[in-house]
MARLOLUM-238017 format. One line per field, with one value per residue (C-alpha): residue number from 1; residue in one letter; z, x, y. Coordinates in Angstrom, 1 decimal, decimal comma, always signed. Layout:
! residues N
nr	[NUM  ...];
rest	[a  ...];
Z	[Z  ...];
X	[X  ...];
Y	[Y  ...];
END
This chain:
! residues 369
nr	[1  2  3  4  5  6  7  8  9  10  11  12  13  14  15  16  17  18  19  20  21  22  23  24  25  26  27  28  29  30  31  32  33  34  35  36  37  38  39  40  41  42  43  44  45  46  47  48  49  50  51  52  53  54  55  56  57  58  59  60  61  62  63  64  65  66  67  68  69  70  71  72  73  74  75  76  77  78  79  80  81  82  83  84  85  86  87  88  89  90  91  92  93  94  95  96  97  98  99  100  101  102  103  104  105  106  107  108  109  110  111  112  113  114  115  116  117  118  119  120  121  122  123  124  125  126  127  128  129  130  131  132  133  134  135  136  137  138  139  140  141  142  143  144  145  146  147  148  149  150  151  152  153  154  155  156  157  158  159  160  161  162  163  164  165  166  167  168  169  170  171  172  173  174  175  176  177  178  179  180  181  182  183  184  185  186  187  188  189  190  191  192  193  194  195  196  197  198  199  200  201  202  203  204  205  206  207  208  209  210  211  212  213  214  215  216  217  218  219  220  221  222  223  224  225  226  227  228  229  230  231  232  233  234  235  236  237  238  239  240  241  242  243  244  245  246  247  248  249  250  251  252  253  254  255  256  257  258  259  260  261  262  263  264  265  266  267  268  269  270  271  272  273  274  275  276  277  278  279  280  281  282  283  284  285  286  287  288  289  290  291  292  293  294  295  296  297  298  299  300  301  302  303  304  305  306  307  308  309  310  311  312  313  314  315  316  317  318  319  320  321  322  323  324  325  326  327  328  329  330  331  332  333  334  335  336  337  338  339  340  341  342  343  344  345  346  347  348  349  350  351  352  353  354  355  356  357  358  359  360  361  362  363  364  365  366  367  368  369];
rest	[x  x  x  x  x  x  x  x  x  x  x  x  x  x  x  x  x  x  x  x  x  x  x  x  x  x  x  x  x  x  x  x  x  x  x  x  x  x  x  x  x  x  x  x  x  x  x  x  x  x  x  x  x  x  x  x  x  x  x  x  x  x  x  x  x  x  x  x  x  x  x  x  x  x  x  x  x  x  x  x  x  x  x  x  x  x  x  x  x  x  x  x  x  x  x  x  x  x  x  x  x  x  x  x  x  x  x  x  x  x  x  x  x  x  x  x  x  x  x  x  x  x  x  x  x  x  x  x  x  x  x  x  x  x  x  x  x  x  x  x  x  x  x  x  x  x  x  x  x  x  x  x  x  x  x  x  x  x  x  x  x  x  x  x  x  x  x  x  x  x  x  x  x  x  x  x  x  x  x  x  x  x  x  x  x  x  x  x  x  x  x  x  x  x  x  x  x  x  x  x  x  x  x  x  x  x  x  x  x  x  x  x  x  x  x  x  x  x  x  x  x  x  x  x  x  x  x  x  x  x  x  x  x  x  x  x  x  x  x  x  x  x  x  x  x  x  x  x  x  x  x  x  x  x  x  x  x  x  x  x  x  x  x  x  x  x  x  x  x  x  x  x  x  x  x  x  x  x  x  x  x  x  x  x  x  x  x  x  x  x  x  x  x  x  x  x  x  x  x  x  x  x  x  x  x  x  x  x  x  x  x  x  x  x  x  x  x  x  x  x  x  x  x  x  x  x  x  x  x  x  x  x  x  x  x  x  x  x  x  x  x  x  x  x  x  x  x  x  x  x  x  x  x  x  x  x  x  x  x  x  x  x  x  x  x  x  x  x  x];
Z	[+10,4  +13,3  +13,6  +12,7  +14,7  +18,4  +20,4  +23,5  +23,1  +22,6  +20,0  +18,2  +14,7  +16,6  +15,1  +17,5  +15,7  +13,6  +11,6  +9,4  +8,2  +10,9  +13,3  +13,0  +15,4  +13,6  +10,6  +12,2  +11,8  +10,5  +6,4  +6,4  +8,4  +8,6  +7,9  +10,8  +9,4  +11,8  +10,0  +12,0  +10,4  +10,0  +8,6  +4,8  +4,0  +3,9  +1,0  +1,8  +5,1  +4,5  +7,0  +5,3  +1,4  +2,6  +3,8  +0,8  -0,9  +0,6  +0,7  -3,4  -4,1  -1,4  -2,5  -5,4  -5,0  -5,9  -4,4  -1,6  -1,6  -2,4  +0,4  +2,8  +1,2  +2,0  +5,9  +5,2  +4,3  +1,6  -1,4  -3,2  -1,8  -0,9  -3,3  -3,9  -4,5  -8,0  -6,7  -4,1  -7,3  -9,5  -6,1  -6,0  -9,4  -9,3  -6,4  -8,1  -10,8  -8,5  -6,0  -5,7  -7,9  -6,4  -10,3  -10,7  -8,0  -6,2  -9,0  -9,9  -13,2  -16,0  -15,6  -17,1  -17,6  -15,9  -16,1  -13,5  -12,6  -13,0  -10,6  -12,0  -9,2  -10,8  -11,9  -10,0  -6,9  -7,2  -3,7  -5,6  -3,7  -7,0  -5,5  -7,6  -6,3  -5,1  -2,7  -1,1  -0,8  -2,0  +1,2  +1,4  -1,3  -0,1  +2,2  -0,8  -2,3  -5,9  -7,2  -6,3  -7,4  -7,7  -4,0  -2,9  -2,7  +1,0  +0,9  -1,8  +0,0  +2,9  +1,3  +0,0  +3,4  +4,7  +2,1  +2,3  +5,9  +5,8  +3,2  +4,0  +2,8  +0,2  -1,8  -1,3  -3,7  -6,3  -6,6  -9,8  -8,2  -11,2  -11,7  -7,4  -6,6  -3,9  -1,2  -1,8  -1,9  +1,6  +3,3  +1,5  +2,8  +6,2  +6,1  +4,9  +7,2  +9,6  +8,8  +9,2  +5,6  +5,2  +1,7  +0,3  +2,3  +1,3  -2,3  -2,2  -0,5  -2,3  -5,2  -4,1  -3,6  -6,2  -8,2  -8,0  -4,5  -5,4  -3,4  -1,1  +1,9  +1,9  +4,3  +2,5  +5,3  +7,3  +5,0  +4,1  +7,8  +7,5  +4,7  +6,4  +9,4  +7,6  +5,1  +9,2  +10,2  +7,4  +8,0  +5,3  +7,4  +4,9  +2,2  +4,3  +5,2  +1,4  +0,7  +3,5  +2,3  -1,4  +0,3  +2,1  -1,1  -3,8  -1,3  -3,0  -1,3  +2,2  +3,6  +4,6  +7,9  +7,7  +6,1  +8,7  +11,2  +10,2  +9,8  +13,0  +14,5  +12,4  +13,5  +16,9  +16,7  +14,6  +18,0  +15,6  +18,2  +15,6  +12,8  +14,7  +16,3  +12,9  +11,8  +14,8  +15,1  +11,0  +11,9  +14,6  +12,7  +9,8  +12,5  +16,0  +17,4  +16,5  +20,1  +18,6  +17,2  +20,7  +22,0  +19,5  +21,4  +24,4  +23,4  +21,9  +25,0  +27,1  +25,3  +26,3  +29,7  +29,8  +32,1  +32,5  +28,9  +28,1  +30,9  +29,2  +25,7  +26,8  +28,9  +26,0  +23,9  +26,6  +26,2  +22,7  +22,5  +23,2  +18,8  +18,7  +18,1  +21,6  +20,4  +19,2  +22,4  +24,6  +22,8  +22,9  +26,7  +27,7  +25,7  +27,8  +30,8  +30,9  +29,0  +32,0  +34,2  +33,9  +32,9  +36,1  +38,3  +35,8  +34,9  +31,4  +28,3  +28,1  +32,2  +32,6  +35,9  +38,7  +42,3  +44,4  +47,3  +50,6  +52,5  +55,3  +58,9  +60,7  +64,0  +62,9  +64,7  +62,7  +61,1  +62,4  +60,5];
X	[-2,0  -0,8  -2,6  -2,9  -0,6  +0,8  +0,0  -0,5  -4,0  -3,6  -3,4  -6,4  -6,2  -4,9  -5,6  -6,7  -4,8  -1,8  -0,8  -3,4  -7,6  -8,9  -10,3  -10,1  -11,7  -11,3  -13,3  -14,7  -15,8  -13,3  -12,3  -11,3  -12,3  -9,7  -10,3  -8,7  -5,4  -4,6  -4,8  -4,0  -1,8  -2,2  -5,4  -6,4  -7,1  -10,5  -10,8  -14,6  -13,4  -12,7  -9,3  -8,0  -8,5  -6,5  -3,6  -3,6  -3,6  -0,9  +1,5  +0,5  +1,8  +5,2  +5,9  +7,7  +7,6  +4,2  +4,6  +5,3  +2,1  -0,3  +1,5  +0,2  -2,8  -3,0  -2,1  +1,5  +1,5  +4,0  +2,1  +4,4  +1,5  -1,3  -4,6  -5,6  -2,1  -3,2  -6,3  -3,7  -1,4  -4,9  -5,6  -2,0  -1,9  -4,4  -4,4  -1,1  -3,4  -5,7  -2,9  -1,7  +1,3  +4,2  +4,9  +1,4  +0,9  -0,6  -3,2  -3,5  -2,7  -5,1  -7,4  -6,4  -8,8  -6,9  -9,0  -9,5  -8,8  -11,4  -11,9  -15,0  -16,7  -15,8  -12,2  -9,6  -8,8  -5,9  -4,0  -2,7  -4,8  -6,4  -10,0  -12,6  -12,9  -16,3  -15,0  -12,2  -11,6  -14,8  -15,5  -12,6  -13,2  -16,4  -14,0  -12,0  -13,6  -13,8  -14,2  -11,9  -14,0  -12,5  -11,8  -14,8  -13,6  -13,3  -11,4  -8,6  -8,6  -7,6  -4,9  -3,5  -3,4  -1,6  +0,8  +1,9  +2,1  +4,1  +6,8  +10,0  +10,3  +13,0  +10,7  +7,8  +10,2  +9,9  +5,3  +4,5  +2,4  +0,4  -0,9  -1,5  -5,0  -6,3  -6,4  -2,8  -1,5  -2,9  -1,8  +1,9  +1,6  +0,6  +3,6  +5,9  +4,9  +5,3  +9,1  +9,5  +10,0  +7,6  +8,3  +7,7  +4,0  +2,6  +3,3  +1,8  -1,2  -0,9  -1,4  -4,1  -6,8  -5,6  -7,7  -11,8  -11,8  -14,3  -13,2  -15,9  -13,4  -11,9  -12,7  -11,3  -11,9  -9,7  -6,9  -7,5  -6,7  -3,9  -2,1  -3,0  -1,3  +2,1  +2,4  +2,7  +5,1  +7,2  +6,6  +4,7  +1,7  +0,7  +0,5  -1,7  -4,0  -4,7  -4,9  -8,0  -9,5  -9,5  -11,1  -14,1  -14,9  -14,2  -15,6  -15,0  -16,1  -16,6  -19,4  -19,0  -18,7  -16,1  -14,3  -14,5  -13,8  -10,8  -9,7  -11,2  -8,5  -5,5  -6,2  -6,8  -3,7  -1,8  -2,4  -5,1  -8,5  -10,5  -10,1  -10,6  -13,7  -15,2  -14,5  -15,9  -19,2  -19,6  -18,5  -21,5  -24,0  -23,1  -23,5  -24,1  -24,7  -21,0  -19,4  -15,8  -17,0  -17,9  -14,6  -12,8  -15,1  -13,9  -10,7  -10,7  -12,1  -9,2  -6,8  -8,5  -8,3  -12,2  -12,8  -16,4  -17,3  -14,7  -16,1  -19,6  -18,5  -16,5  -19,4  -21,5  -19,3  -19,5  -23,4  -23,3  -20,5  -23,0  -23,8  -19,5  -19,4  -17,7  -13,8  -14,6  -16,6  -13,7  -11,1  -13,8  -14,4  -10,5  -9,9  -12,6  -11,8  -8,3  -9,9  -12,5  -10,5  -7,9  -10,7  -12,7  -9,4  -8,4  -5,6  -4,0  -3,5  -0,2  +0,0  +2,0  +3,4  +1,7  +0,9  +3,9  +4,2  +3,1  +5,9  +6,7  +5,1  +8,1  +6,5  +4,2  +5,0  +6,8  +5,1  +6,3  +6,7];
Y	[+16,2  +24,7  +28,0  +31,3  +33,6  +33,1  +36,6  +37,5  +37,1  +32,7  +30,7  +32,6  +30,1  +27,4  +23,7  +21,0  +18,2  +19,9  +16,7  +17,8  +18,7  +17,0  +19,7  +23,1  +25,9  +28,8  +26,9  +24,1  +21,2  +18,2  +18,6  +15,0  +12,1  +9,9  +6,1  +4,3  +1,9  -0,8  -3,8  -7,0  -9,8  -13,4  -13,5  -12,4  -9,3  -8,4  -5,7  -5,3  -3,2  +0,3  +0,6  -2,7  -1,0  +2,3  +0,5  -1,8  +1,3  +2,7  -0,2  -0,7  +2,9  +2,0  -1,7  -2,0  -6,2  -7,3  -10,9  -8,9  -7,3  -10,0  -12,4  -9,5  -9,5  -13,5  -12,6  -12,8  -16,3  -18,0  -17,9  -20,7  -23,3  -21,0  -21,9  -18,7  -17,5  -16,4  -14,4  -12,8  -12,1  -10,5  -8,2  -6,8  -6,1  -4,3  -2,3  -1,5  +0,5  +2,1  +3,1  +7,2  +7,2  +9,9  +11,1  +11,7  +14,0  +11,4  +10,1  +7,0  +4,9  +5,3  +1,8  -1,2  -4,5  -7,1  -10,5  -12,0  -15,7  -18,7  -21,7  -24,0  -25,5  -28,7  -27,6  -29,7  -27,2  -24,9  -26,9  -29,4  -32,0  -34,0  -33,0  -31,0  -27,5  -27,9  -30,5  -28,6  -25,0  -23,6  -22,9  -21,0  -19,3  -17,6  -15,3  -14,1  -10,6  -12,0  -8,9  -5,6  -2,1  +1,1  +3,2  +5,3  +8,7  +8,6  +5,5  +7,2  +10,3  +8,6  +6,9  +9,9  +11,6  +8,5  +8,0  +11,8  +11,7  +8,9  +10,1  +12,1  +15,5  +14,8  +12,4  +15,1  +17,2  +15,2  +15,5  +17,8  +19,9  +20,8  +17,1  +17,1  +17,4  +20,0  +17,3  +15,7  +19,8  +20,6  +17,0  +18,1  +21,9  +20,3  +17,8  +21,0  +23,0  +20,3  +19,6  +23,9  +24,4  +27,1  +28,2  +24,9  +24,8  +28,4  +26,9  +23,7  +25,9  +28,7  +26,2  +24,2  +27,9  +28,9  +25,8  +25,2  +24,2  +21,1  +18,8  +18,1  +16,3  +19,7  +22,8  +25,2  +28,1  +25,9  +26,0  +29,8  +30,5  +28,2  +30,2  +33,7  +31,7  +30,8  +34,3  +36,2  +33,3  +34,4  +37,7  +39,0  +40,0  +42,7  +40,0  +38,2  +41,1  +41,3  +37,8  +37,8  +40,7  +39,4  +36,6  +38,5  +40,6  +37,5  +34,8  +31,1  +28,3  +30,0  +32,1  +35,6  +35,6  +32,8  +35,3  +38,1  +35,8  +35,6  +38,7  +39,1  +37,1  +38,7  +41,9  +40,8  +39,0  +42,0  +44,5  +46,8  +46,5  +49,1  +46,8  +43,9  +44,9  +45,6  +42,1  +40,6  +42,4  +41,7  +37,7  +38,0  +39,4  +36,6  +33,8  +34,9  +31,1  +29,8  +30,0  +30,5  +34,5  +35,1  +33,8  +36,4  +39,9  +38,3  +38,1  +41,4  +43,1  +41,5  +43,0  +46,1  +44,8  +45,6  +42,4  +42,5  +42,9  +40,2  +38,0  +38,5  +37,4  +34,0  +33,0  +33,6  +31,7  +28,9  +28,8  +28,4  +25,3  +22,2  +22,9  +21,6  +17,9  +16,5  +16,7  +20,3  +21,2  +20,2  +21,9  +25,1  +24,2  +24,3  +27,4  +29,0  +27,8  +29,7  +32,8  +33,0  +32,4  +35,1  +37,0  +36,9  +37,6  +40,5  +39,0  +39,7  +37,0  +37,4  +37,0  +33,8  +34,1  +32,1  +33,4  +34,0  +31,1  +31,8  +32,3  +29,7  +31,3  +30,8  +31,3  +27,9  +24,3  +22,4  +19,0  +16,1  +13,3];
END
């Protein structure tokens, strides 16, 4: 589908939706809108929708039987007396070419011509019924898409993202990660991870920064954050403290204060308030209207348990979370909410315990029923 380190402070790089890129507030906004992949049955598939392509996608790269594939193509009809069951047949194959391919790290086939089938107007139609084509299923035919282009890049990144979230670890083991591309290795880090087997994840990750970072359906600050996250989970904080540094002073792909922000948080989140206020002051300066930089003074001055200057930064974060889209500004909202809260009745972050129960007056009437 998460987070940096759980302290006492919250969740500090905590991801809203952990199954993946899709929102992040640490690094905000989504790297990867997802292409939605319900796809009704009984009734052809229309190849012209976007949802409709990824599944076909994802089912050509999972179903080895191709009559299998193009009958689901034709609604999940018997193709043995369909008329376009040869058109059906001409789709499946070729999805089969453009489909992510598990041994090719999740690329597809080199491209193949396949030609694709001829009905004349005046041929005899392909039912069986005697008629010429133009006087039976012509009409029919118009709902077919006669021709199948290549995915749009969101469309195949969305089927990779499916497929890999829809695989079991043990077949995940068998991607060469040197042909995987950087989106497949995060959406396989993020399934890793997922399944608790964090050595495999900070590879696939480790992998994927370690390449251009070009893929444009990426945010790759996210998935900095998210490898920072893990190398403290597996205690090797001091490795991450380096990694983010080498980050902030050999910045690819991120801005600077993206960077400090970041190690805003770890050092929060790593009990070290000097460090961490240099961070957050330098993440300020870089963008002082993202809401989430405020959030990390407030949180830093909590820990401090200076309430009123705490109080001050939260409620200046709060002013400056209408820029979130609305998923993001709820998430920002209900992290606030407690923040201010405990805030306000100087209460510490890691205060879980809730007020005592008023004891019962025992001198009080009792309630009838």
């Amino acid at each position: 589908m998460a987070g940096i380190v759980t302290i006492s402070c919250g969740q500090l790089w905590r991801n809203a939706n952990p199954s993946s890129n899709i929102i992040c507030f640490v690094t905000m906004p989504s790297s990867l809108e997802r292409i939605p992949t319900t796809v009704s049955a009984q009734q052809a598939k229309d190849l012209n929708n976007p949802a409709v392509y990824v599944e076909a996608l994802v089912r050509a790269a999972m179903e080895p039987d191709l009559e299998k594939l193009a009958a689901w193509l034709a609604g999940d009809q018997p193709l043995a007396d369909h008329p376009f069951a040869m058109w059906y047949r001409h789709f499946a194959e070729k999805l089969r070419d453009m489909a992510p391919r598990i041994e090719n790290g999740f690329q597809s086939k080199p491209p193949r011509s396949i030609p694709a089938p001829q009905i004349g107007r005046n041929d005899l139609c392909p039912c069986g019924s005697g008629k010429k084509f133009k006087q039976c299923h012509i009409d029919q035919a118009e709902q077919v898409a006669w021709k199948l282009g290549p995915p749009t890049p969101a469309i195949r990144a969305s089927a990779v993202a499916t497929l890999i979230h829809n695989m079991p670890p043990q077949e995940l083991e068998k991607v060469p990660l040197n042909k995987a591309s950087e989106l497949a290795l995060t959406e396989m880090a993020a399934v890793w991870h997922q399944h608790e087997r964090l050595d495999n994840a900070l590879v696939a990750l480790k992998t994927a920064l370690d390449g251009p970072r070009d893929d444009p359906h990426l945010l790759f600050d996210y998935w900095i954050a998210r490898y920072a996250e893990w190398l403290v989970e597996a205690d090797r904080a001091k490795e991450a403290e380096e990694f983010l540094l080498d980050e902030y002073d050999d910045r690819h792909a991120i801005e600077p204060w993206q960077a400090a922000q970041k190690l805003a948080a770890f050092y929060i989140d790593q009990g070290d308030p000097d460090n961490g206020e240099t961070w957050v002051d330098t993440a300020i300066e870089g963008a002082p209207d993202n809401p989430f930089n405020h959030y990390l003074k407030g949180l830093l001055h909590h820990t401090l348990d200076q309430y009123e200057q705490a109080t001050a930064s939260y409620e200046k974060a709060q002013s400056l979370s209408h820029h979130f889209r609305e998923q993001e500004q709820q998430y920002m909202e209900q992290l606030l909410a407690d923040a201010l809260d405990r805030a306000r009745n100087q209460r510490s972050l890691d205060d879980d315990e809730e007020e005592p129960a008023a004891e019962a007056d025992e001198t009080a009437p009792p309630v009838s029923n």
